[in-house]
N, C-alpha and C positions, 0 to 999 in steps of 0.2 A: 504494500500500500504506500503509493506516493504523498507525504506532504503537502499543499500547496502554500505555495506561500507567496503572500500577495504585497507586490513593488507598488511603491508611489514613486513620481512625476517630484523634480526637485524642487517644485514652484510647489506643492503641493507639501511635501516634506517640513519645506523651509516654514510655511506658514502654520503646520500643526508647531511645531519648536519654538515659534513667533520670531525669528530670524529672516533677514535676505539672503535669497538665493548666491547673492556672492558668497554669504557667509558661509555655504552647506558648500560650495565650489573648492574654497578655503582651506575648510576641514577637510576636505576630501583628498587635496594638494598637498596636506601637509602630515595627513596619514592621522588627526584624531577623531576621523568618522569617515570610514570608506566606506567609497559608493560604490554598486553596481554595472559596469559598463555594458549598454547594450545598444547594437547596429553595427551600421557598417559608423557611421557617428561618432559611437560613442557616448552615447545621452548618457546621463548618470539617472538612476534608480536607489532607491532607499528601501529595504525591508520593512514595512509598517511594523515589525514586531521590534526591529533595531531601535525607532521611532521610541515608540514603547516603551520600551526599555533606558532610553535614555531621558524620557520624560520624569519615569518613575524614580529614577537615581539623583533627579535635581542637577543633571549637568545638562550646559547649555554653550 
């Protein structure tokens, strides 16, 4: 039985966190909250349950 596990959109991300999307860009560049890469792009994606998780711990 497969997991699913459901990505958010970093404009989407950034604003459950109450953050700018440069801000999740940021984190992402500098390796304290990596993102997902997905396409030929590269969009960045965020695990809702990372979200989650990092809401609950009080880090921002």
């Amino acid at each position: 039985m497969t997991k699913k596990v459901k990505l958010l959109r970093i404009r989407e991300a950034a604003k459950i966190l109450g953050v700018n999307p440069e801000t999740m860009r940021r984190w992402d560049r500098d390796g304290s909250f990596k993102a997902i890469r997905i396409g030929k792009r590269g969009h960045r994606m965020y695990e809702e349950s990372e979200i989650l998780k990092r809401i609950s711990e009080g880090k921002k």
